[in-house]
Every structure is written in structure tokens, then in C-alpha cells.
py3Dmol code that shows the C-alpha trace and the ligand (Angstrom):
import py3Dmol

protein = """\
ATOM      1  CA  UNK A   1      95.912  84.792 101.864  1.00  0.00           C
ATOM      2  CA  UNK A   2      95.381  88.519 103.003  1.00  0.00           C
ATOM      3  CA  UNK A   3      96.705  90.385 105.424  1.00  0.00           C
ATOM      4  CA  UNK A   4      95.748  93.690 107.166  1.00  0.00           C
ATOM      5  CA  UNK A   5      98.659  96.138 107.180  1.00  0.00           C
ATOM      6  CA  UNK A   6      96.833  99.191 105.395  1.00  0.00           C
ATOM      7  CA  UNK A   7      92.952 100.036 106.097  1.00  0.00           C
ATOM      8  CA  UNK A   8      93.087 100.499 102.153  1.00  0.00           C
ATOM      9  CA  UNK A   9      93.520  96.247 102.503  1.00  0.00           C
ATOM     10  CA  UNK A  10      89.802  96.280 102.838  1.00  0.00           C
ATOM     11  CA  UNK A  11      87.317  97.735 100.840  1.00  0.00           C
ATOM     12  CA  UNK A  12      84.309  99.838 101.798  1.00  0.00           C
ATOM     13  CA  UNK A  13      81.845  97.040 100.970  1.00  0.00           C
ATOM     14  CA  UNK A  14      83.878  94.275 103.171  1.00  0.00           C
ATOM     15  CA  UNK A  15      84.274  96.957 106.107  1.00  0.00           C
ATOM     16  CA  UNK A  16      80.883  98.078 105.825  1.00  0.00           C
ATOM     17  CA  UNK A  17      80.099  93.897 105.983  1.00  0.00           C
ATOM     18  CA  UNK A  18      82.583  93.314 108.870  1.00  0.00           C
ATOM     19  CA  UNK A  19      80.377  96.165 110.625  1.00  0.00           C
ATOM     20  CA  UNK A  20      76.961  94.024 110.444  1.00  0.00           C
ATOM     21  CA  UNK A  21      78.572  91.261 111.405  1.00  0.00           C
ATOM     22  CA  UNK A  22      80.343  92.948 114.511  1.00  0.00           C
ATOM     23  CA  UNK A  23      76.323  93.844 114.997  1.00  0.00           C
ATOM     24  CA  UNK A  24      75.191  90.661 115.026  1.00  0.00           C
ATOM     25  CA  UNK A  25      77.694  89.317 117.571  1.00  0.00           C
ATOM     26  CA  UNK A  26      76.709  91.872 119.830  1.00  0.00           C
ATOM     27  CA  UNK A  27      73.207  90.649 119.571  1.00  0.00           C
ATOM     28  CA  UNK A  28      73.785  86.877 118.948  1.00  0.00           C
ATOM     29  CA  UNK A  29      76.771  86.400 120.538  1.00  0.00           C
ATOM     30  CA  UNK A  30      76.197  82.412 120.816  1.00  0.00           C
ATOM     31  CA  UNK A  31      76.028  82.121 117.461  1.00  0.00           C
ATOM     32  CA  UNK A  32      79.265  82.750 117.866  1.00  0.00           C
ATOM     33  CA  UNK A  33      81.265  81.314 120.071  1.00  0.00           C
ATOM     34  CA  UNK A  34      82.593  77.665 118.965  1.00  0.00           C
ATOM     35  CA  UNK A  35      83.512  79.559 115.648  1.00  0.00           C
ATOM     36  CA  UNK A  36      87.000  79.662 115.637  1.00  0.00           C
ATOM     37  CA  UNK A  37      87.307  76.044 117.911  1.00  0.00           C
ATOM     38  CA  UNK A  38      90.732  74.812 117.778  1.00  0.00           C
ATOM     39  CA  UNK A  39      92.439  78.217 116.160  1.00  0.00           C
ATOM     40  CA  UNK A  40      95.104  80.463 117.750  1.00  0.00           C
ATOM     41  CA  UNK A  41      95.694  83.651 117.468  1.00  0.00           C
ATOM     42  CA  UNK A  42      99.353  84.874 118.254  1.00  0.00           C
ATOM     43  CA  UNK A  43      99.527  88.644 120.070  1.00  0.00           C
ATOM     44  CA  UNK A  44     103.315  89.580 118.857  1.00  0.00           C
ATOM     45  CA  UNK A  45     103.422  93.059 120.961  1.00  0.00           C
ATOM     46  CA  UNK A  46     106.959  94.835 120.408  1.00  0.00           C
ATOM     47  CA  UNK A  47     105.251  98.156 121.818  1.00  0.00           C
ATOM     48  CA  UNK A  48     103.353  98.720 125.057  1.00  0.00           C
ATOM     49  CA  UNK A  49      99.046  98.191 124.520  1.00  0.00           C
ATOM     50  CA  UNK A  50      96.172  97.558 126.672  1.00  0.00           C
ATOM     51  CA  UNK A  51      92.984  97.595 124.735  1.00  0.00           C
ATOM     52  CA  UNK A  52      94.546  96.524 121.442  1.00  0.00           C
ATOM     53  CA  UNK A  53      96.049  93.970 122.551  1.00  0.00           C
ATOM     54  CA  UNK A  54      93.361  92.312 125.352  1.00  0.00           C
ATOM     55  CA  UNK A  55      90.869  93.202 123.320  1.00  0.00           C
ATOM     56  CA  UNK A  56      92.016  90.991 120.563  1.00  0.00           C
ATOM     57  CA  UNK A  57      92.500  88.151 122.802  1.00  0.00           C
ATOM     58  CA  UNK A  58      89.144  88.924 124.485  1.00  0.00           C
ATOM     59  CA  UNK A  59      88.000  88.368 121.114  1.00  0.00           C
ATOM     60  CA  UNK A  60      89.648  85.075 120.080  1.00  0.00           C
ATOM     61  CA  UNK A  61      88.670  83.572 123.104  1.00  0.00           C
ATOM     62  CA  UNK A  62      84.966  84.523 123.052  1.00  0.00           C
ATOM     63  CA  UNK A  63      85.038  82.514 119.496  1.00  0.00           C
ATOM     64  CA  UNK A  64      86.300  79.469 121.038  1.00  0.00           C
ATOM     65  CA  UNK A  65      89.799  80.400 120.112  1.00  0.00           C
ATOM     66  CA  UNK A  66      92.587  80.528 121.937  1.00  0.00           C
ATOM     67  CA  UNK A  67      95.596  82.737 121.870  1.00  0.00           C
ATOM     68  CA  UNK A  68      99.577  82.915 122.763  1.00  0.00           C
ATOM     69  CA  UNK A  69     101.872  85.211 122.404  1.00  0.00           C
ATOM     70  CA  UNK A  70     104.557  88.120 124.250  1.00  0.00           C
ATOM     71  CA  UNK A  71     103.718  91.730 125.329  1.00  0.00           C
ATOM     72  CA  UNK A  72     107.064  93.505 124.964  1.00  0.00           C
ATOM     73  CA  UNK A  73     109.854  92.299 122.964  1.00  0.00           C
ATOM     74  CA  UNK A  74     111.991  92.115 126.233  1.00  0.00           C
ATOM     75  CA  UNK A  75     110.362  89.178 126.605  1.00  0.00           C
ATOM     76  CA  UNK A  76     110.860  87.309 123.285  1.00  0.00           C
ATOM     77  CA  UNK A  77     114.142  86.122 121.173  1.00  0.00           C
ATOM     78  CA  UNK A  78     114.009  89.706 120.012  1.00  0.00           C
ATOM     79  CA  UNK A  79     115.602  90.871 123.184  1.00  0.00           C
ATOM     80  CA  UNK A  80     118.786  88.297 121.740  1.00  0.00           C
ATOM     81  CA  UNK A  81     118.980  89.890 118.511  1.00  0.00           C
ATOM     82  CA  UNK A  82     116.424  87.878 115.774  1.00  0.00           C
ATOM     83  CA  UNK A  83     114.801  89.542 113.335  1.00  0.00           C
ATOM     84  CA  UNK A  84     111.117  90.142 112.742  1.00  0.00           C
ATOM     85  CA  UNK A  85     111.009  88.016 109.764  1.00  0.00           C
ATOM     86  CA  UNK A  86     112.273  85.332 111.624  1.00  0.00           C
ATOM     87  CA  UNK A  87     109.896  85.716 114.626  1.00  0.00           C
ATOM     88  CA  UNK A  88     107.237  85.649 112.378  1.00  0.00           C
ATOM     89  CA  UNK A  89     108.078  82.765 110.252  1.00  0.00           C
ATOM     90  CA  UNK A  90     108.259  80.598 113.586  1.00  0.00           C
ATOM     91  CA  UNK A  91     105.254  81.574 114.802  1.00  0.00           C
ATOM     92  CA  UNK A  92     103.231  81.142 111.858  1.00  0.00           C
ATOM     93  CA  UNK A  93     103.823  77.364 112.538  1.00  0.00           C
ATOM     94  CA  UNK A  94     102.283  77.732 116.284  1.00  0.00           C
ATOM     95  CA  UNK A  95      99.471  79.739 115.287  1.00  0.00           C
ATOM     96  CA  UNK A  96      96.741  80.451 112.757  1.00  0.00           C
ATOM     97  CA  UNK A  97      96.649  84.318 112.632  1.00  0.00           C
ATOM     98  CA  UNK A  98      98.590  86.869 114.229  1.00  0.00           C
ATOM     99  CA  UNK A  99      97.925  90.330 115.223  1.00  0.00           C
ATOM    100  CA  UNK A 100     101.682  92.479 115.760  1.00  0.00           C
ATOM    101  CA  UNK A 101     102.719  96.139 116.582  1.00  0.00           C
ATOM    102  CA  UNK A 102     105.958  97.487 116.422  1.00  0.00           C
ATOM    103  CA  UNK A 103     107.994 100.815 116.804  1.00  0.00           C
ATOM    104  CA  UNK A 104     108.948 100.830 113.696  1.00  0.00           C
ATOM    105  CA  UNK A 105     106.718 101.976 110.672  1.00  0.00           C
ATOM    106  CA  UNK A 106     106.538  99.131 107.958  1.00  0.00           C
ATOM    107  CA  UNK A 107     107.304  96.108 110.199  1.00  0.00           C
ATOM    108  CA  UNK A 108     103.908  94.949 109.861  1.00  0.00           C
ATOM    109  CA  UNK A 109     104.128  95.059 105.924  1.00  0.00           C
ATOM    110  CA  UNK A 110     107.463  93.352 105.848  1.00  0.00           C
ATOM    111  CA  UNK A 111     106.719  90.324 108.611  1.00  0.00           C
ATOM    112  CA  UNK A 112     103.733  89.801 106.139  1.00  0.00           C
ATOM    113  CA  UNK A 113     105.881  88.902 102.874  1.00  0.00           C
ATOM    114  CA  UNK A 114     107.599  86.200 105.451  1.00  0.00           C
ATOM    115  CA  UNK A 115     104.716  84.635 107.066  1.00  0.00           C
ATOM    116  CA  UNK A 116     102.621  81.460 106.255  1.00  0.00           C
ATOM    117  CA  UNK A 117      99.865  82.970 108.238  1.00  0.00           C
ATOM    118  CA  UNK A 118      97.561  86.236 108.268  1.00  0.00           C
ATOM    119  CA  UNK A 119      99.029  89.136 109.424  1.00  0.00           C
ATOM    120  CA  UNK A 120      96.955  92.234 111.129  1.00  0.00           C
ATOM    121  CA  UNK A 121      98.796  95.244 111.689  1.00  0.00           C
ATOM    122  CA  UNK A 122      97.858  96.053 115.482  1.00  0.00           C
ATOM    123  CA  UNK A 123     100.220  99.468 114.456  1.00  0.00           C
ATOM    124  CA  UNK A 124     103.167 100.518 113.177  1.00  0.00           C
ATOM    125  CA  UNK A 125     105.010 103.435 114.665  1.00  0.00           C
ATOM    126  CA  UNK A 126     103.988 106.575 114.152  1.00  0.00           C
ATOM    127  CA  UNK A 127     102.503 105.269 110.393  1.00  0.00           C
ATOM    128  CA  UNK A 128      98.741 103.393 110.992  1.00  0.00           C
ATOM    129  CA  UNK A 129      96.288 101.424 112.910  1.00  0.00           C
ATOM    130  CA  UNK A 130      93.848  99.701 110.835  1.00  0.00           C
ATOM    131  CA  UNK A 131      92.085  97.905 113.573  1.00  0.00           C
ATOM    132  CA  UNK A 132      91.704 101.051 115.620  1.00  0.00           C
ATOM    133  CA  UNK A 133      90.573 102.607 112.822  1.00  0.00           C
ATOM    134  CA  UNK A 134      87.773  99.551 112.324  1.00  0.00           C
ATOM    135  CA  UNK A 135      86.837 100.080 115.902  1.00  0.00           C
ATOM    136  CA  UNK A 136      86.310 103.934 115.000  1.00  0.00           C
ATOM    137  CA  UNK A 137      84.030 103.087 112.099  1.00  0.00           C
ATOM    138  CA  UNK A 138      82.036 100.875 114.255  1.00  0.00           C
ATOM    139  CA  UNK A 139      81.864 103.676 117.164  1.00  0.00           C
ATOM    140  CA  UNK A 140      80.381 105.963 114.306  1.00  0.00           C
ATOM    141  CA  UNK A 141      77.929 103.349 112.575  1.00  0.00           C
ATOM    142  CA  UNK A 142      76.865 102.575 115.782  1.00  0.00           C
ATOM    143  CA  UNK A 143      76.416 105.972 117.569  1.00  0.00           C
ATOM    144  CA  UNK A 144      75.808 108.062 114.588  1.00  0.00           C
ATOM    145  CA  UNK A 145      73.500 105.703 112.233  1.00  0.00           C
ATOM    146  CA  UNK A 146      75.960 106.454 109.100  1.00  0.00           C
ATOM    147  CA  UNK A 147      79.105 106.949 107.937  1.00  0.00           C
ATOM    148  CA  UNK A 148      78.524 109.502 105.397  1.00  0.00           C
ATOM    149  CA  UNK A 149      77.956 112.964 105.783  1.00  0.00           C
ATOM    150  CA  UNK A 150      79.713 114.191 108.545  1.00  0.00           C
ATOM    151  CA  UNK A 151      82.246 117.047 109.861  1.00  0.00           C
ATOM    152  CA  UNK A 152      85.073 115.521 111.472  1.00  0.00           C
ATOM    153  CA  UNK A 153      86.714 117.144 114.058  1.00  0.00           C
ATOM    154  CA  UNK A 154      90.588 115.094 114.241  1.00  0.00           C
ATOM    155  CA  UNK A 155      92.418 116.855 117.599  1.00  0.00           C
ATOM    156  CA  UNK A 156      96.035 116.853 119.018  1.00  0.00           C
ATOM    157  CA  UNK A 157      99.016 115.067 117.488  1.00  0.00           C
ATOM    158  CA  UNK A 158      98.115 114.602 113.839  1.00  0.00           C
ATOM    159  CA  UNK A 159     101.750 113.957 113.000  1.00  0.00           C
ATOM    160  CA  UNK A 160     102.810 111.037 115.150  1.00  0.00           C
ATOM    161  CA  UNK A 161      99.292 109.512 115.818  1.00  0.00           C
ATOM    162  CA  UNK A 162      98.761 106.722 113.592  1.00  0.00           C
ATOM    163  CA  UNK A 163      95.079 106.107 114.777  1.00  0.00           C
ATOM    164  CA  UNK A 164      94.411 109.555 112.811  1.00  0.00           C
ATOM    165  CA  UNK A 165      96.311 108.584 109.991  1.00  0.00           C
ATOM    166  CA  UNK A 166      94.179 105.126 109.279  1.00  0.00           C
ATOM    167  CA  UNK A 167      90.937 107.115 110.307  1.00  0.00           C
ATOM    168  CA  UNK A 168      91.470 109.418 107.404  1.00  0.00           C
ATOM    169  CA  UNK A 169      92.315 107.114 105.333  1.00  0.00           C
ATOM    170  CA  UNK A 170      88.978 105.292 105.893  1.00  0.00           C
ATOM    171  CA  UNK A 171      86.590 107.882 106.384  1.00  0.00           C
ATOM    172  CA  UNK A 172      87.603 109.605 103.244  1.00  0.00           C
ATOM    173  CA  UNK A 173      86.144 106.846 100.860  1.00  0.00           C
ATOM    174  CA  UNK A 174      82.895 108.059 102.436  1.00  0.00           C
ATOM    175  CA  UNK A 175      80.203 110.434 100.664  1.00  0.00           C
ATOM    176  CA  UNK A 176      80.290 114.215 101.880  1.00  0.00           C
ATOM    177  CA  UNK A 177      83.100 113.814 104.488  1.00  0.00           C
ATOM    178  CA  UNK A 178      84.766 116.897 105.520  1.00  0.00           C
ATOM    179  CA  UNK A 179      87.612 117.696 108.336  1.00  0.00           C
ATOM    180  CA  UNK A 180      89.190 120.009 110.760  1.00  0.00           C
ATOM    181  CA  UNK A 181      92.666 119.251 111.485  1.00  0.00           C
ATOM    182  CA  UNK A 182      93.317 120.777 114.908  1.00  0.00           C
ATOM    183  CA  UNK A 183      96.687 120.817 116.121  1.00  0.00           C
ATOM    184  CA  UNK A 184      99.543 122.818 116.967  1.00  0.00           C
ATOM    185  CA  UNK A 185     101.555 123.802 114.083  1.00  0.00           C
ATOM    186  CA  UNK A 186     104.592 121.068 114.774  1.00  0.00           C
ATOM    187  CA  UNK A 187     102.067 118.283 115.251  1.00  0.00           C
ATOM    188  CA  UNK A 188     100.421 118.847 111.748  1.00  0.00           C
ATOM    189  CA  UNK A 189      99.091 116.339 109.723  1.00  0.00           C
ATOM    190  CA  UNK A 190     101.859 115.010 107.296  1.00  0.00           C
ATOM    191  CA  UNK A 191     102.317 116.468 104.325  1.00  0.00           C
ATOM    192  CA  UNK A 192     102.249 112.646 102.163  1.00  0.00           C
ATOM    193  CA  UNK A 193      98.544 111.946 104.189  1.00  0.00           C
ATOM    194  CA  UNK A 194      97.294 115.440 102.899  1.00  0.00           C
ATOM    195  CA  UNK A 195      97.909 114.616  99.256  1.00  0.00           C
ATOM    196  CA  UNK A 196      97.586 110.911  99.078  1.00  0.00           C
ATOM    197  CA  UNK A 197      94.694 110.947 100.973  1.00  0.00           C
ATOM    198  CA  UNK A 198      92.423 114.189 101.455  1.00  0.00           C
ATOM    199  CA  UNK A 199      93.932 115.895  97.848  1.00  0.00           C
ATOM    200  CA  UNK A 200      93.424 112.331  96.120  1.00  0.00           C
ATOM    201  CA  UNK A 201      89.792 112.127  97.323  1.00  0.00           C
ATOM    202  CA  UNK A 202      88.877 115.858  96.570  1.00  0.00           C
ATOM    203  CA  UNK A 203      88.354 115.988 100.666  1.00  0.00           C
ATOM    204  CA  UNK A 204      87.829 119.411 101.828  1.00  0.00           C
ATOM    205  CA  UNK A 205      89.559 120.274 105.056  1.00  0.00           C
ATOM    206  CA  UNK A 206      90.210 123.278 107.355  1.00  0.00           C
ATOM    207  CA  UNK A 207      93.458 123.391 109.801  1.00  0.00           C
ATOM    208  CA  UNK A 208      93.541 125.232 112.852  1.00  0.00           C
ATOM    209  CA  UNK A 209      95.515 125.504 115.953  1.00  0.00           C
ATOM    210  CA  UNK A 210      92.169 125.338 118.186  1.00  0.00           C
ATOM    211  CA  UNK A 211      89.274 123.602 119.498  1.00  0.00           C
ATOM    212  CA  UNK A 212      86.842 126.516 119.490  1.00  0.00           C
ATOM    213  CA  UNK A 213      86.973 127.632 115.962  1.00  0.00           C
ATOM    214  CA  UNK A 214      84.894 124.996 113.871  1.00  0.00           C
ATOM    215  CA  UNK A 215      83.767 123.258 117.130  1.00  0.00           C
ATOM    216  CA  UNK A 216      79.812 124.131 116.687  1.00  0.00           C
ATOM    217  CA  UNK A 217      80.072 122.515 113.613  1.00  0.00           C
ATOM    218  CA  UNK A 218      81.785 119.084 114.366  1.00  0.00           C
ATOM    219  CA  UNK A 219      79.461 115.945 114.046  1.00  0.00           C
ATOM    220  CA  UNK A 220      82.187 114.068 115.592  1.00  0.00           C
ATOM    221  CA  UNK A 221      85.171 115.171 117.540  1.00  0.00           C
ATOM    222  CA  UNK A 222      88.186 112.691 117.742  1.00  0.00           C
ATOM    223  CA  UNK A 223      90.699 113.873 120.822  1.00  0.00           C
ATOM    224  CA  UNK A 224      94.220 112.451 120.421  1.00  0.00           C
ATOM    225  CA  UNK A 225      97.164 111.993 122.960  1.00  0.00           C
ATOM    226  CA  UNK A 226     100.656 113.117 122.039  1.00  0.00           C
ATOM    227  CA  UNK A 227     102.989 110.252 121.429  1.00  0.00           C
ATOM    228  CA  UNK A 228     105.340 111.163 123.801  1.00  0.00           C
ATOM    229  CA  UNK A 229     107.321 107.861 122.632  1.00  0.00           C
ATOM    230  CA  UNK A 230     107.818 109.102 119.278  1.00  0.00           C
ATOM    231  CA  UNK A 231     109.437 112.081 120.170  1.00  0.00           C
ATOM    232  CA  UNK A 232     113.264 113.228 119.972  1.00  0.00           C
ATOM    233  CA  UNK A 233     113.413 115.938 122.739  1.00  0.00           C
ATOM    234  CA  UNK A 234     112.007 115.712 125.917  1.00  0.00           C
ATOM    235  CA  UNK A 235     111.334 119.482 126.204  1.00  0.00           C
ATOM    236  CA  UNK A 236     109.050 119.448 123.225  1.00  0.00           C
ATOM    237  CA  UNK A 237     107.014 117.201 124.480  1.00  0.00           C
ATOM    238  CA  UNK A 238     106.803 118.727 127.889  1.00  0.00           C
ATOM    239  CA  UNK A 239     105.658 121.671 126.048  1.00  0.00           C
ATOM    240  CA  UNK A 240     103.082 120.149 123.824  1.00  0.00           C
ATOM    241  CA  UNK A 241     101.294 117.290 125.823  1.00  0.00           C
ATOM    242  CA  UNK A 242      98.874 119.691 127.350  1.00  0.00           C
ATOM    243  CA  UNK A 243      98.013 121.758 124.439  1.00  0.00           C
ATOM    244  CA  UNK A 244      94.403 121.003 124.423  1.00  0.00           C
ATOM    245  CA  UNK A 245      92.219 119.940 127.201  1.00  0.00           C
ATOM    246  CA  UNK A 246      88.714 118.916 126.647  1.00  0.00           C
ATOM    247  CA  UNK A 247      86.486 120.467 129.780  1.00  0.00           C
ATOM    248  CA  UNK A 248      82.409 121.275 129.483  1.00  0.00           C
ATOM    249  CA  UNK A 249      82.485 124.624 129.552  1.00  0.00           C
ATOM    250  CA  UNK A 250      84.357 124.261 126.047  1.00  0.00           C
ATOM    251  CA  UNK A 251      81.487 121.370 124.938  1.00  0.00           C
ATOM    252  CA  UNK A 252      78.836 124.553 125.310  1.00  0.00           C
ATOM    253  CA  UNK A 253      78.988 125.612 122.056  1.00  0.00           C
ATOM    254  CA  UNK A 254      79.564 122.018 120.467  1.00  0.00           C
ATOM    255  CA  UNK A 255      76.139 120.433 118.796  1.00  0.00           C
ATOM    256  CA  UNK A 256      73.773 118.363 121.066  1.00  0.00           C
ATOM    257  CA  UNK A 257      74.606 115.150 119.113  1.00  0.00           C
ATOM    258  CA  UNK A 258      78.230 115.600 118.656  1.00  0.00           C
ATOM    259  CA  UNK A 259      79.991 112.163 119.379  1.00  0.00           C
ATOM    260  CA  UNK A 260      83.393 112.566 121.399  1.00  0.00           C
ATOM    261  CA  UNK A 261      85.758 109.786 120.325  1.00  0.00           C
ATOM    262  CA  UNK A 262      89.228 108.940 121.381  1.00  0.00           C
ATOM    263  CA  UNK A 263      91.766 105.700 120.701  1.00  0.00           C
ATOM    264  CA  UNK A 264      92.779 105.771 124.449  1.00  0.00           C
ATOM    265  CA  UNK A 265      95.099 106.113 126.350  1.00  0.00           C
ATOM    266  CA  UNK A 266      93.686 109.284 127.920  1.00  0.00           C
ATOM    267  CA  UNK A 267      96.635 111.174 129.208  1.00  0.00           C
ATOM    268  CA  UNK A 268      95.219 115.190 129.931  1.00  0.00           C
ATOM    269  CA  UNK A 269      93.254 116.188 126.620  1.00  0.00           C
ATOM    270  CA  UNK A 270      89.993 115.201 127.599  1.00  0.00           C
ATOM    271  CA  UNK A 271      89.333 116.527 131.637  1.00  0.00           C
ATOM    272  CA  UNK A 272      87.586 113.485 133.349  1.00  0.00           C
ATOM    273  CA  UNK A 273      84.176 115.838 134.122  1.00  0.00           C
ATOM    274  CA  UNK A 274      83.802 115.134 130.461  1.00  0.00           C
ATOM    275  CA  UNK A 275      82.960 111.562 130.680  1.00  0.00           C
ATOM    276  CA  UNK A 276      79.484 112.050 132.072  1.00  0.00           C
ATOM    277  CA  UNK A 277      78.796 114.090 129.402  1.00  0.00           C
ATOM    278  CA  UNK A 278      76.125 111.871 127.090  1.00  0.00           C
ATOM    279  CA  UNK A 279      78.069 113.010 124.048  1.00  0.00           C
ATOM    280  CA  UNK A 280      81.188 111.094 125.437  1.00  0.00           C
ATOM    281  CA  UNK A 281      81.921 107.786 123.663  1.00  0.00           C
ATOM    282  CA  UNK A 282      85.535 107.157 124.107  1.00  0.00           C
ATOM    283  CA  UNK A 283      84.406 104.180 126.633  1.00  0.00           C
ATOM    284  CA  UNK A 284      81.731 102.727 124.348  1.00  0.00           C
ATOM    285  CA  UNK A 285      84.110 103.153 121.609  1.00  0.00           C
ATOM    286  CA  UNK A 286      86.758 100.564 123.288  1.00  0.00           C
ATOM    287  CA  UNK A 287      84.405  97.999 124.066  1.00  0.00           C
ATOM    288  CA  UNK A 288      82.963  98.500 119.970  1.00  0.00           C
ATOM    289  CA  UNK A 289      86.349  96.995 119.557  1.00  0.00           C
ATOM    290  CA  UNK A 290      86.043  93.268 120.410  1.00  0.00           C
ATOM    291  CA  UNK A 291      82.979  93.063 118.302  1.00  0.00           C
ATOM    292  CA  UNK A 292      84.980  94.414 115.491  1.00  0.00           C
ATOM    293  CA  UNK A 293      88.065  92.691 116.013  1.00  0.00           C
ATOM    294  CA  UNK A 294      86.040  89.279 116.136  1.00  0.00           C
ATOM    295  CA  UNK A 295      84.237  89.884 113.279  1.00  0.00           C
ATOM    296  CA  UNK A 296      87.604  90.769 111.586  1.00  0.00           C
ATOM    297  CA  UNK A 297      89.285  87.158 113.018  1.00  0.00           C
ATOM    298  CA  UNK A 298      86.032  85.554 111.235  1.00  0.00           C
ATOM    299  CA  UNK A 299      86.898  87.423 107.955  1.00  0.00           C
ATOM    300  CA  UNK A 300      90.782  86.764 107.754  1.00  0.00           C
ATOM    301  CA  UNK A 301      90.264  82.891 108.588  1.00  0.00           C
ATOM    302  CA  UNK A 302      87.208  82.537 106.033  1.00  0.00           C
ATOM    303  CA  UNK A 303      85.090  81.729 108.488  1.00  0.00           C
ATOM    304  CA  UNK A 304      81.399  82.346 107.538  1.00  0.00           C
TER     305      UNK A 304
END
"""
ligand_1 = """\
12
NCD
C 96.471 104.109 120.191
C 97.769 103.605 119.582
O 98.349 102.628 120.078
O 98.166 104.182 118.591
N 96.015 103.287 121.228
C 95.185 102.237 120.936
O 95.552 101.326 120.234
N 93.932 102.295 121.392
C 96.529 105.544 120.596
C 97.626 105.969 121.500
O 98.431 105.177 121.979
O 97.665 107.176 121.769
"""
view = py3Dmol.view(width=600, height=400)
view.addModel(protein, "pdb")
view.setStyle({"model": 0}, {"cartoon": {"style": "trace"}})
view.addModel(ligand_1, "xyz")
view.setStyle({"model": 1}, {"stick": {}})
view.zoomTo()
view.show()
């Protein structure tokens, strides 16, 4: 049985796969839809999510699925004290799959050594998002025509933001990938991604504290909230959540094909006179991820 807790879970040739697929629902989309006819998907959601979370759903349903589940642990036997591995053995007799995200880093991984069904990492703390990260790759296959061969621009909190984690992660097994890691110097990129990751893969990378600097040579530019929940002091984030703000007169000097990305939820980093901009995609992006997330359902079930 496999389970998605890492992107590393899947390699390049079965995300590269789940991508056509993702395609070809998007263009055959009744092919589709009795596929996954009496399965259930459970949506386990200890942490607050909109698109993650509906659009997972969204996607069970539109294969003839259905789904159950809780949106905040307040809700659930959690609130009385049970542990995850308990949750998760119980519902793994309701349910075929399920898709869970949790404060804590690791939960994901450890709910997976208890469970009689697949589990998919919908995040973990401030650790990674795989599925985000699958709706990323899709954004760029789809927008950009390739997934080698390009300058990526990663912006705002590098430390806490797990979408930016799993999205190096991925793109890094790519050919000719570089980065600019653009943050302010206590949101940096952690120290264990840097050498597991961008060392391990001979990645080259530049760090800087602002947008301007390698801007006009981005391919793609991937804004980032700061995860205000992860943080211990109040006046720290206060201090750092508008740091960088996205506005056109900024986008003059970026190229005419750049592709602006971001996870969502927009908080201030990218000013709303930005979203008529062609080279937006953030929207795009979040509907990319029902294809993807369908397509993934398909793979962890065996479903051809
Ligand atoms: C991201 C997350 O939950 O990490 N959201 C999402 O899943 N699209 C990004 C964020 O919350 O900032």
C-alpha cells in the first residue's frame, strides 16, 4: 500500500504520469466520473483549509466518490483526548483513502504506520505539502510547457511555509533548475532543506532579502504568506507579515512570460491590482488542483 507523506513518495516518472492524466481529465472529464463508484475518501482536517481540503472532496465526488470526514479537530474525539493513531485506525474501516493535515510536523508519517488505508499528507506543520506541491507542478507544466529549465523565484516565509519546502523538494529532481530564496533574514530557508535538498542535488541558489534583485530573471515567481500560526511572538509577526508586497509597478522589470504563483491564502504580499496582470496564475493554479488531486485518488486506489 503507499502512502503520500513526502513528495520524494513519488517519483519523477509517476508525477510526471499523474500530470497527463490530470490533463486528460480536464479534457475528458466523463471518462472519468463513475471511476471511483462506491469509494470514500475521509478529509481528517486538524488545521484550518479551504482549497485543500474542498478541493479534494470536489475531486472525489467528481469521480463518483463520495467523501466524510471533520474540518477542525474541535469537532472530532480529538477534542476528548484520542490520539491520531487511533483516529486513524477507526477511520480506515469507514473509508477507502484519507487525506489529513495537522499542526504538528510528522503526524502524517506516523497515522500512516497505523492505518489499513492510504494516507495523503494534506500538510504537516510547518514541515511539507506534497499535494500543494503536485498542484504547483501542474500550474508549471501547464502554464510554462516544461518543468525543466527554469529560475525560480520562492518569496516570503521560507522557514515556516511548508508549500516551499515540498516545492523544492520536487522541482530540484528537474534538469537546469536554479533558485532565489527571497526572504527576510529570520524567515530563511532551513538550514536541513538547504543541504538535503539544494546541496544534495548540486542546485545552485542565490538568497536575498528582496524582490527586485534577481526579479528580471525569474521564469516563475512563487509569493508566500507568513504563517502567522506558527509563530511564538505576536510582535514578530506583526513586524514581518508585510515584508513584501507584490504591486505592478514592481512586475515592470519582471520578464513578459514570468508566471506568478502562490498556495493561497493571499493575506497582503501580492496587492489585488496584480491579479489582472496576464502573468498572474495564483487563481488558475487552485483550480489545477482538483485535476491533480483526482488524478492522484486514481493513482493511490490503483485505479487505471
Ligand atoms: C498553504 C498551506 O496550507 O500550507 N495553503 C494551501 O494549502 N493552499 C499555504 C498557506 O496556508 O499559507
Amino acid at each position: 500500500m503507499k502512502h503520500l507523506i513526502d513528495i520524494k513518495d513519488l517519483s519523477v516518472d509517476e508525477i510526471d504520469e499523474m500530470i497527463k492524466v490530470a490533463k486528460d481529465i480536464i479534457n475528458h472529464p466523463e471518462k472519468y466520473s463513475h471511476k471511483c463508484d462506491n469509494k470514500i475518501l475521509a478529509t481528517l482536517f486538524f488545521e484550518p483549509s479551504t482549497r485543500t481540503r474542498l478541493s479534494f472532496e470536489s475531486a472525489m465526488m467528481r469521480l463518483g466518490g463520495k467523501v466524510l470526514g471533520f474540518s477542525e479537530a474541535n469537532s472530532s474525539s480529538v477534542s476528548k483526548g484520542e490520539s491520531v493513531s487511533d483516529t486513524i485506525r477507526v477511520v480506515g474501516y469507514y473509508s477507502d483513502i484519507i487525506a489529513m493535515r495537522h499542526p504538528k510536523e510528522g503526524a502524517p508519517y506516523v497515522a500512516s504506520s497505523n492505518s489499513i488505508v492510504p494516507i495523503i499528507n494534506a500538510g504537516d506543520g510547518g514541515h511539507n505539502h506534497p499535494t500543494q506541491t503536485l498542484t504547483d507542478l501542474m500550474t508549471i507544466s501547464s502554464e510554462k510547457g516544461h518543468l525543466d529549465d527554469l529560475t525560480i523565484g520562492v518569496c516570503g516565509d521560507l522557514k515556516f511555509g511548508r508549500t516551499v519546502h515540498s516545492l523544492i523538494n520536487a522541482m530540484s529532481r528537474y534538469k537546469n533548475i536554479k533558485f532565489v530564496l527571497i526572504s527576510p533574514d529570520e524567515l530563511k530557508l532551513p538550514d536541513y532543506v538547504k543541504s538535503n535538498v539544494l546541496d544534495k542535488c548540486k542546485i545552485k541558489y542565490y538568497e536575498t532579502n528582496t524582490i527586485e534583485e534577481y526579479l528580471p530573471k525569474l521564469d516563475i515567481l512563487y509569493m508566500t504568506r507568513v504563517q502567522k500560526e506558527r509563530f511564538f511572538n505576536e510582535e514578530d509577526y506583526k513586524r514581518l507579515k508585510d515584508y513584501y508586497i507584490l504591486t505592478k509597478d514592481k512586475l515592470k522589470i519582471a520578464k513578459k512570460d514570468l508566471c506568478i504563483m502562490h498556495p493561497l491564502p493571499r493575506v497582503n504580499e501580492i496587492a489585488t491590482e496584480v491579479d489582472s496582470d496576464p502573468r498572474a496564475k495564483y487563481f488558475e493554479q487552485a483550480n489545477y488542483g482538483r485535476f491533480i488531486r483526482m488524478a492522484l485518488i486514481l493513482k493511490m486506489l490503483n485505479i487505471k
